[in-house]
C-alpha positions as CSV (number, residue, x, y, z in Angstrom):
1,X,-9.9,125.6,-6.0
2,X,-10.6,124.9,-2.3
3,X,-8.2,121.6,-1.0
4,X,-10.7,119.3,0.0
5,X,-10.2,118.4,4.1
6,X,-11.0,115.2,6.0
7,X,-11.6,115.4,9.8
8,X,-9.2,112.3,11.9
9,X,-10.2,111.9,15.4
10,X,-7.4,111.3,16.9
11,X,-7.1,111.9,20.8
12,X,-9.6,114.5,20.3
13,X,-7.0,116.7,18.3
14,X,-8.4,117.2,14.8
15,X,-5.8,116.9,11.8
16,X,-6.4,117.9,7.9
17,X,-5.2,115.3,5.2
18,X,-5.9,115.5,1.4
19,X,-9.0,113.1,0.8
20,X,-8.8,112.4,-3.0
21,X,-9.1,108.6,-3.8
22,X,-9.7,107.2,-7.5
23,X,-13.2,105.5,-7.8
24,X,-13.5,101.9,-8.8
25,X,-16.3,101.0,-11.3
26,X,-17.2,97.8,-9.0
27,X,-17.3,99.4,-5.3
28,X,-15.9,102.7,-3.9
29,X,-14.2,100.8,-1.2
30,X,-12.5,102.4,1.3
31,X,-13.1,105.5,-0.5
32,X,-14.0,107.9,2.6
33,X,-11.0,106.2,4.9
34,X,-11.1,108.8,7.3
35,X,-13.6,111.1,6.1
36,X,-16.0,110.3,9.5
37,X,-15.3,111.4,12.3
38,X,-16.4,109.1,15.4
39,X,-19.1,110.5,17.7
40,X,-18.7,109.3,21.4
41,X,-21.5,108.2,21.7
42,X,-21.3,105.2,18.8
43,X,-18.8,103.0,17.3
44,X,-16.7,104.5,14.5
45,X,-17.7,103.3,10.7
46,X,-15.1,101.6,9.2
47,X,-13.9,102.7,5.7
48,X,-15.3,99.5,3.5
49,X,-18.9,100.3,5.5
50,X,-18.2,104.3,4.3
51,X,-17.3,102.8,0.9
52,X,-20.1,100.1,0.6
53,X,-22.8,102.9,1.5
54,X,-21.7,105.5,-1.2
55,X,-21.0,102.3,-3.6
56,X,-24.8,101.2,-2.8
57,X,-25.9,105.2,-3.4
58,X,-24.4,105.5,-6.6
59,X,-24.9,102.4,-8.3
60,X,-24.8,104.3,-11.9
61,X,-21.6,105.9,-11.9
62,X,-19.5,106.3,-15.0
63,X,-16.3,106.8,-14.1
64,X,-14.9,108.1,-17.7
65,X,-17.1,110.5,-17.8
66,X,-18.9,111.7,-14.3
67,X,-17.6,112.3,-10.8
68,X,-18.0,111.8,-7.2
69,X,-18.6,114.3,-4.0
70,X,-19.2,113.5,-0.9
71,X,-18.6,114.5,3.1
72,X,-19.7,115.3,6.4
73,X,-21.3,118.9,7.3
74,X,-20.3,119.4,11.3
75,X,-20.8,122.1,13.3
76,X,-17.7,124.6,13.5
77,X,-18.1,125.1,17.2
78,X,-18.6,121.9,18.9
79,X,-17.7,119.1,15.8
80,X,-21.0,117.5,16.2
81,X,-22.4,116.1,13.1
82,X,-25.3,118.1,11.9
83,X,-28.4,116.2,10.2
84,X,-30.8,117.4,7.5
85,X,-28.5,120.1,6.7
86,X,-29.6,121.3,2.5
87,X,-26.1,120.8,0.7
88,X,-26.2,122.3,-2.9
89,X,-24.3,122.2,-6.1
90,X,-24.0,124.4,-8.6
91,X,-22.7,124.0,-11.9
92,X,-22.8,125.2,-15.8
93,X,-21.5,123.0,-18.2
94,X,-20.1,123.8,-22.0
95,X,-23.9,123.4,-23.8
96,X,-26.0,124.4,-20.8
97,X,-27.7,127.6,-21.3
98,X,-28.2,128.6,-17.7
99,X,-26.9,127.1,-14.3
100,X,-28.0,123.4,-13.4
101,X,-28.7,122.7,-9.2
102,X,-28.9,119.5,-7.2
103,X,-29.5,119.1,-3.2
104,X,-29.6,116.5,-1.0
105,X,-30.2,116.7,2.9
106,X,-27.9,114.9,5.1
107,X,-28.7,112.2,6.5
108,X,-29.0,111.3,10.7
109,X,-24.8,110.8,10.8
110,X,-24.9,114.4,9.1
111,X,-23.2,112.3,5.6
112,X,-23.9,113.4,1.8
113,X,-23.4,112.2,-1.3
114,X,-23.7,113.6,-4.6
115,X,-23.4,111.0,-7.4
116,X,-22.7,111.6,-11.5
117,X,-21.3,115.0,-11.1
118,X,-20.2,116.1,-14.7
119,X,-16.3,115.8,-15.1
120,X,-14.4,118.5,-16.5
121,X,-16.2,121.4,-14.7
122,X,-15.9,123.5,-11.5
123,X,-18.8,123.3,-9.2
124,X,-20.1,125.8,-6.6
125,X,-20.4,123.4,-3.0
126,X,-22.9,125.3,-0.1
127,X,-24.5,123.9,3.1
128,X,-27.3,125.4,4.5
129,X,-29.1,124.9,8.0
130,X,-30.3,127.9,9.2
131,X,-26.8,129.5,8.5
132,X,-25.7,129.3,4.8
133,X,-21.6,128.2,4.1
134,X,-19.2,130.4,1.8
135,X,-19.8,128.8,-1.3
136,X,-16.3,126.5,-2.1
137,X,-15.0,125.6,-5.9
138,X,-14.6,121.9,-6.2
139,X,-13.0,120.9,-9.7
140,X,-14.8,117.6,-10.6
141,X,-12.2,115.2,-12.6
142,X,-13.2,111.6,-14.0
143,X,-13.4,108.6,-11.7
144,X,-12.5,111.0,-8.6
145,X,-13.8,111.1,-5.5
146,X,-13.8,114.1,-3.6
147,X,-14.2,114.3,0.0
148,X,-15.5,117.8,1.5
149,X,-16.8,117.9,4.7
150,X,-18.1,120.9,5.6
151,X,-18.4,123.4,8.9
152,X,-21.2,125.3,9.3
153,X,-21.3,128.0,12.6
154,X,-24.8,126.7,14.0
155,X,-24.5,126.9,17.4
156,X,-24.7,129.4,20.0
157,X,-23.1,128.8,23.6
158,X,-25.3,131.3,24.7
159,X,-28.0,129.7,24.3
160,X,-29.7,125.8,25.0
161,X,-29.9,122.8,23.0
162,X,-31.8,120.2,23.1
163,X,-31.1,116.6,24.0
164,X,-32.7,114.0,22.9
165,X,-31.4,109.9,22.1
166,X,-32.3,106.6,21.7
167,X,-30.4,103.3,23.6
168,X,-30.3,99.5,21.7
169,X,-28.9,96.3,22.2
170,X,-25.1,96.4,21.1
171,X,-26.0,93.0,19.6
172,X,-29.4,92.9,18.5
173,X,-29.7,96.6,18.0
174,X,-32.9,96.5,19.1
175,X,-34.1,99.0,21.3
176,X,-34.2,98.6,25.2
177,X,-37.0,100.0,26.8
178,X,-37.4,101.4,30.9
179,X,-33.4,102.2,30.8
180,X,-32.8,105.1,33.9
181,X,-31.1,107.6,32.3
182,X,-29.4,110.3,34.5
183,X,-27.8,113.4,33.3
184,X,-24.9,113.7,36.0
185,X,-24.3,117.3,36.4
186,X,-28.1,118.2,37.0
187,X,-29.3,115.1,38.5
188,X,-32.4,114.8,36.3
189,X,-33.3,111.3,35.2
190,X,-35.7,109.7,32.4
191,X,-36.2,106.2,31.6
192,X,-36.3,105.2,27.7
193,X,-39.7,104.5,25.8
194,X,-40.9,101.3,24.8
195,X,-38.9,102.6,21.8
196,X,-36.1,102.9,23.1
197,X,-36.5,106.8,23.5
198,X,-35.6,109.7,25.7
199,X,-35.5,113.3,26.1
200,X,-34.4,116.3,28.4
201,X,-35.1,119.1,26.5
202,X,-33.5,122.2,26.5
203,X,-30.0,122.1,28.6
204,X,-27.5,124.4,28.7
205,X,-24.7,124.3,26.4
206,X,-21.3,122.7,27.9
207,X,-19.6,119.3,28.0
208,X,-22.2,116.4,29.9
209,X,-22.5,113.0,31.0
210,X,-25.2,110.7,30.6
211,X,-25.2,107.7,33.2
212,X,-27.3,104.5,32.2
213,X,-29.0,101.4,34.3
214,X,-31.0,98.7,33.2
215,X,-30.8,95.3,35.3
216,X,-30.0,93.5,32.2
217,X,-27.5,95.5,31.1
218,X,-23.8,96.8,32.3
219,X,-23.9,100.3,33.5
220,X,-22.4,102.6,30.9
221,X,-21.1,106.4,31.0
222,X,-21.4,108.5,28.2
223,X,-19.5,112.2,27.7
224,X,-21.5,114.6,25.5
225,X,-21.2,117.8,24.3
226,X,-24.7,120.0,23.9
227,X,-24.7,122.6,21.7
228,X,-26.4,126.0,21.6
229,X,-29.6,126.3,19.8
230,X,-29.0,122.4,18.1
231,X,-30.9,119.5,18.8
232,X,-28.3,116.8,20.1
233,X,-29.5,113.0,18.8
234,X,-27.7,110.2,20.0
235,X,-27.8,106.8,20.0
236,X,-26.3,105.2,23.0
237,X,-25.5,100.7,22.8
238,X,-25.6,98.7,25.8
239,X,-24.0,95.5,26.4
240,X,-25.8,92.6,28.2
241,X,-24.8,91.4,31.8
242,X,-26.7,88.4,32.6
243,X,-27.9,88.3,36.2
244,X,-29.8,86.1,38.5
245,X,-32.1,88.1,40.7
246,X,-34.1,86.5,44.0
247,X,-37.9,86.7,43.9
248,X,-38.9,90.8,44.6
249,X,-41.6,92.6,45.5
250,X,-42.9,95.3,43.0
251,X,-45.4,97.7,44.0
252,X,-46.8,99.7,41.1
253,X,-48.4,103.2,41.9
254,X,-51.3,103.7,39.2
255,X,-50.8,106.9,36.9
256,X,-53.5,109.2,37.0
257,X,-55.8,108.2,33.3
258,X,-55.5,111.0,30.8
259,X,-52.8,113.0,32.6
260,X,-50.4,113.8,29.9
261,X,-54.1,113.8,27.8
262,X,-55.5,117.4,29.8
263,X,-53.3,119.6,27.6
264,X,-55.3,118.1,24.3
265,X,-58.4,118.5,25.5
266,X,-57.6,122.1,26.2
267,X,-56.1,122.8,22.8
268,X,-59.1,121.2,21.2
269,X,-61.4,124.0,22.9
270,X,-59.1,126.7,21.2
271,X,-60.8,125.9,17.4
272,X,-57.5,124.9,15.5
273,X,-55.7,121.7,14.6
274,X,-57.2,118.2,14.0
275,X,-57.8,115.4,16.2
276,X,-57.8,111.6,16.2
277,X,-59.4,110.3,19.6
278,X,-58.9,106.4,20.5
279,X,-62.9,105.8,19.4
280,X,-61.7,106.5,15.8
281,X,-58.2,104.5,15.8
282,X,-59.8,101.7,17.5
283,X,-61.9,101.1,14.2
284,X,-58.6,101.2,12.5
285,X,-56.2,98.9,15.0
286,X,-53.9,97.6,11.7
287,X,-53.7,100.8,10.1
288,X,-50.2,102.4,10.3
289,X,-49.7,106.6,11.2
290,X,-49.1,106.9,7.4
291,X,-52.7,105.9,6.2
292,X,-54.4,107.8,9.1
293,X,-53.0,110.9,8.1
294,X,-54.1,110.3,4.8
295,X,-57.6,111.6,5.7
296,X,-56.4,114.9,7.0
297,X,-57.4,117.9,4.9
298,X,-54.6,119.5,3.8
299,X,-52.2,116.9,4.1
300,X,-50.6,114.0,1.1
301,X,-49.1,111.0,1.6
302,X,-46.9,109.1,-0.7
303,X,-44.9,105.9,-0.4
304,X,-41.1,105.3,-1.3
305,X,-40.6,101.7,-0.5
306,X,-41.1,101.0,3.3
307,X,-41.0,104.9,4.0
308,X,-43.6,107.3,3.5
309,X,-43.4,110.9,3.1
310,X,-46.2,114.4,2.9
311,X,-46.8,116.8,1.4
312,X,-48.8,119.6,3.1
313,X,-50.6,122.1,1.1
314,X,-49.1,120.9,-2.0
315,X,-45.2,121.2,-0.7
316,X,-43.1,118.4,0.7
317,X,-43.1,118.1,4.7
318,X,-40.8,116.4,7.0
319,X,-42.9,117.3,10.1
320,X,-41.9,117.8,13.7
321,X,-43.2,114.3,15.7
322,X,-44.0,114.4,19.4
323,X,-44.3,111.4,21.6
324,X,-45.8,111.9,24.9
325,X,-45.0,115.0,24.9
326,X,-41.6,114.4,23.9
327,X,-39.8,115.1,20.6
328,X,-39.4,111.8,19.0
329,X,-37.4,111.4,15.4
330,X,-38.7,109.5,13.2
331,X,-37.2,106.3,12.2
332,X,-35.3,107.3,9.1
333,X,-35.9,104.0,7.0
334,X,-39.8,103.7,8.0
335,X,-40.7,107.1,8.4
336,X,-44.7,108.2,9.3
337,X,-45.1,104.4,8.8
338,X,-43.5,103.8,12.4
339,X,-46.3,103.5,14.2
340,X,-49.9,101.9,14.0
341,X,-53.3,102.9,15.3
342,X,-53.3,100.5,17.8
343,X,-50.2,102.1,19.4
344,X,-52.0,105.4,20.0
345,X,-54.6,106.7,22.8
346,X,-55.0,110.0,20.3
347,X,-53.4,112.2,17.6
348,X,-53.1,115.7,17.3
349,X,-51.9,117.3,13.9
350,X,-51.2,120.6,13.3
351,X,-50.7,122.3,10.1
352,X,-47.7,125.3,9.4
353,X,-48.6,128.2,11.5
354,X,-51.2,126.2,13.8
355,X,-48.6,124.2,15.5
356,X,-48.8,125.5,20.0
357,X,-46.5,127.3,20.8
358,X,-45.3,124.2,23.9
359,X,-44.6,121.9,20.5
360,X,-42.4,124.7,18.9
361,X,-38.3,123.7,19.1
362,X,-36.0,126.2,20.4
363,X,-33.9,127.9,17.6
364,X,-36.2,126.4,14.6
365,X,-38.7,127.8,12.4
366,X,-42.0,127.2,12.8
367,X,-42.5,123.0,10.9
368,X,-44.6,122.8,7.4
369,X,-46.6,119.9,10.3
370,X,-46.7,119.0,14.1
371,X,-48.0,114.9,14.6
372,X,-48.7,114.7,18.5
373,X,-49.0,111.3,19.4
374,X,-49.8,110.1,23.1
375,X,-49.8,106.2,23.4
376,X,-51.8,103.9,26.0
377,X,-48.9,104.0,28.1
378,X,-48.4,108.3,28.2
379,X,-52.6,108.4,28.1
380,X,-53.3,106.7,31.4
């Protein structure tokens, strides 16, 4: 059986430690101590946060007669935290007549939890994301929590990555729009959506640092590392710094209507994909992205609670979300119900294999869906 490891930041050194804590039929507190490791780019969790999340996950534990697993899957390479990885289990008890499964996907922090494991068996432990791990034995023993974070090899430093984040408030955690955000080592610089939002694309894999201004905040420097042929998502705080300013002058240059708008009207002459044009979400101003799609041939929608979720031709769908032409993920508690029709200038929606090749992610299969948005501010 495979000694389960936990990952300890700890000067940027990396240490191994036995993570195997007893669980507590009230709370699982403290149970993943050190099991996190802390991104740069965020404060670290502390261990009754860890404990309280997996205590609110599995709130139907037995411990005399079911186990715990939980972890971390990271990418081997660079350490970075890899989300909506697949991790499976695999296990055949004493009266089952062929294997039983379970998966979960991690979530945005790249964390897992499987709850009620069977005690008294050996289970099979995989992650999957575009690379599959050796499968590792975990022995599953009452009231025990085991911690196994996983590494999987998913990048590639010979190829890009992509870099995309999102800034908030370090009080309010809201999310601070029109923030300048430079990458230092190439000189390019974005400012954050009015959702707090931004994106340079593909970049070359190597060790970065983000510099960010906003007049109502203090300046802040961020280190990074971008991997090869991953998606880097971060989420960057920014402290206050109140200022008094003398009157300015502010002279505003008029964007060109329906710039970032030409593209769609050229896909729309090529005969695939379906489009929502302002005239049909202006009859609709309260309805949320959710309910629009809802009329889409081909395409489900369900509700869980505040989120919603699809299904496209019959089979569940996280799709790929642009926002002005940007890649935008989706808020993970609200889902396709983030935005409302009276956000959005137009939609575009593409289906599996429709999906343009310019809204296709570097190192990923082709998405199940594509949702295009452009707002009234990335319209004209």
């Amino acid at each position: 059986m495979s000694t389960p490891e936990t990952y300890i930041a700890d000067r940027g050194r990396v240490h191994l430690r036995p993570a195997r804590t007893f669980l507590s039929s009230l709370a699982l507190l403290a149970a993943l101590a050190q099991g996190v490791m802390a991104q740069n780019t965020k404060k670290a969790e502390s261990p009754q946060d860890i404990g309280a999340a997996i205590a609110r996950t599995c709130t139907t534990i037995n411990p005399a007669t079911q186990g715990v697993i939980a972890g971390v899957v990271t990418d081997s390479l660079t350490g970075v935290t890899l989300p909506d990885a697949r991790v499976k289990l695999v296990w055949q008890g004493p009266n089952d007549t062929q294997a039983q499964t379970a998966s979960v996907d991690t979530n945005k922090d790249g964390f897992y939890t499987f709850c009620n494991v069977p005690a008294g068996l050996l289970v099979l432990l995989t992650a999957n994301l575009r690379v599959t791990s050796p499968p590792r034995t975990v022995g599953i023993q009452a009231g025990m929590l085991n911690v196994e974070n996983i590494r999987l090899a998913v990048s590639n430093p010979d190829k890009p990555g992509v870099l995309v984040g999102r800034v908030i408030d370090a009080s309010t955690r809201q999310p601070i729009p029109d923030v300048s955000v430079e990458l230092v080592q190439t000189k390019k610089q974005v400012l954050t959506n009015d959702r707090g939002y931004f994106s340079f694309g593909e970049q070359s894999f190597g060790t970065y640092t983000l510099k960010l201004q906003h007049l109502a905040y203090k300046t802040r420097q961020v280190p990074l590392h971008i991997s090869g042929n991953l998606t880097q998502n971060v989420e960057i705080e920014m402290t206050q710094r109140p200022i008094e300013l003398p009157g300015i002058q502010v002279s505003v240059m008029p964007r060109t209507p329906n710039y970032d708008l030409q593209g769609m009207i050229r896909r729309m002459s090529l005969g695939f994909g379906t489009f929502i044009t302002r005239e049909t979400l202006e009859r609709r101003p309260e309805a949320k992205l959710a309910d629009i799609l809802r009329g889409v041939s081909g395409i489900s929608v369900f509700r869980n609670g505040i989120d919603a979720y699809l299904e496209v031709r019959g089979m569940s769908c996280n799709p790929v979300v642009y926002l002005d032409g940007q890649y935008h993920p989706l808020d993970p508690d609200l889902g396709v119900n983030e935005f409302y029709a009276s956000d959005l200038e137009a939609i575009e929606i593409y289906k599996g294999g429709e999906t343009p090749a310019e809204f296709l992610r570097p190192g990923f299969q082709a998405p199940c869906a594509t949702i295009v948005m452009w707002s009234h501010r990335g319209g004209g």
